[in-house]
C-alpha positions as CSV (number, residue, x, y, z in Angstrom):
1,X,41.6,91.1,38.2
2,X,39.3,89.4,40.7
3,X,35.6,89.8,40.8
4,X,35.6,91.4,37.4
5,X,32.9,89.8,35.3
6,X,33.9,89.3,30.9
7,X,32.4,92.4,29.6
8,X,33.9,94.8,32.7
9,X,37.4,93.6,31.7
10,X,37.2,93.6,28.1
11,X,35.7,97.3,28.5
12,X,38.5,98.3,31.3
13,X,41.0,96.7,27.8
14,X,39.5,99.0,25.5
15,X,39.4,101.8,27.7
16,X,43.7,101.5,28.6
17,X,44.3,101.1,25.0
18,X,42.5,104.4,24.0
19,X,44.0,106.0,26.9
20,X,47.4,105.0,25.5
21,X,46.4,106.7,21.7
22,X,46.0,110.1,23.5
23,X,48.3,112.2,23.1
24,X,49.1,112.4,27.1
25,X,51.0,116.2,26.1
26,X,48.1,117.7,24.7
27,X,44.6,118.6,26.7
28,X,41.7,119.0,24.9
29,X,38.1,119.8,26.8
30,X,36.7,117.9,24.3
31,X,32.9,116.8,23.8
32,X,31.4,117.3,27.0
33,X,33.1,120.7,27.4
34,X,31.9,122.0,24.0
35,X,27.9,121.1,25.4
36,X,28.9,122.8,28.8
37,X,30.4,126.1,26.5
38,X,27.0,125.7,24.0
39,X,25.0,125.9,26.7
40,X,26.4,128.5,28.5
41,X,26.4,130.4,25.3
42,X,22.5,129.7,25.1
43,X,21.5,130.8,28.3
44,X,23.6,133.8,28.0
45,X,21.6,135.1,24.8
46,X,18.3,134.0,26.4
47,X,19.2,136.2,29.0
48,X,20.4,139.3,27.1
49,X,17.5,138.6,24.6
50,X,14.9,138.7,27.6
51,X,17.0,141.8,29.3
52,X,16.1,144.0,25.9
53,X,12.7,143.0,26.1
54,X,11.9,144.2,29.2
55,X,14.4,147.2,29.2
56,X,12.0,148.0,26.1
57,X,9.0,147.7,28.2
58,X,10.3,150.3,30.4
59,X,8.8,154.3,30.3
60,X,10.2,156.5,32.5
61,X,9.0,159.9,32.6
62,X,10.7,162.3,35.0
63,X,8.5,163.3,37.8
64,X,9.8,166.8,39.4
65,X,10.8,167.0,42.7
66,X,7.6,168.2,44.9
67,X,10.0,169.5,47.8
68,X,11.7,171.8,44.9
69,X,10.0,175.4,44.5
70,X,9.0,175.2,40.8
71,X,10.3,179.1,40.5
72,X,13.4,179.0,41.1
73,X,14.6,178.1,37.6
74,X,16.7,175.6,38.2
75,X,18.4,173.1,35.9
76,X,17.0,169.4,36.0
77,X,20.8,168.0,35.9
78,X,20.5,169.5,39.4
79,X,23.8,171.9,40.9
80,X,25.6,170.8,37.3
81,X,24.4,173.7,35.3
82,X,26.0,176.9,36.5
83,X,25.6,180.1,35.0
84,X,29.2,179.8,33.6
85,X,28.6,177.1,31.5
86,X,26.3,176.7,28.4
87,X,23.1,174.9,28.7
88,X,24.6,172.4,26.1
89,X,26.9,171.7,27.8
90,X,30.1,173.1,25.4
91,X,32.2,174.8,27.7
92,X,32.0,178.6,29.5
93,X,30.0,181.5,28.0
94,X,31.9,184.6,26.3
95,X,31.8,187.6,28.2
């Protein structure tokens, strides 16, 4: 091995003869890919924990429509609520 100095080639022998130990049928992401996973996992509960927080911060109060004539009676689920069905929702009415 030219231009190699002692401690690169006695590294670059340690190195082969754990490479040899492995089991070269079997993959494993080992260390470095159980950080990567962790820290995925981290961010993606920051993130959730942060989306409930502000989802919480949220109040929406339904503002009616000012182009809609307030007599009219109509139902705020909009052309969903026919007269054949009940306000609730449970199927038609009984004549």
């Amino acid at each position: 091995m030219p231009d190699m100095s002692a401690s690169a080639s006695l590294a670059m022998t340690h190195l082969v003869t754990f490479a040899k130990e492995v089991d070269e049928d079997k993959v494993t992401p080992g260390v470095l890919g159980f950080i990567v996973f962790a820290a995925m996992a981290l961010a993606v509960w920051a993130l959730m924990k942060s989306m409930s927080r502000h989802m919480n911060r949220v109040e929406f109060t339904e503002v009616p429509d000012p182009r809609e004539p307030s007599g009219t009676g109509a139902s705020p689920a909009g052309s969903a609520g026919t007269a054949d069905t009940e306000p609730s929702g449970q199927g038609k009415k009984q004549s």
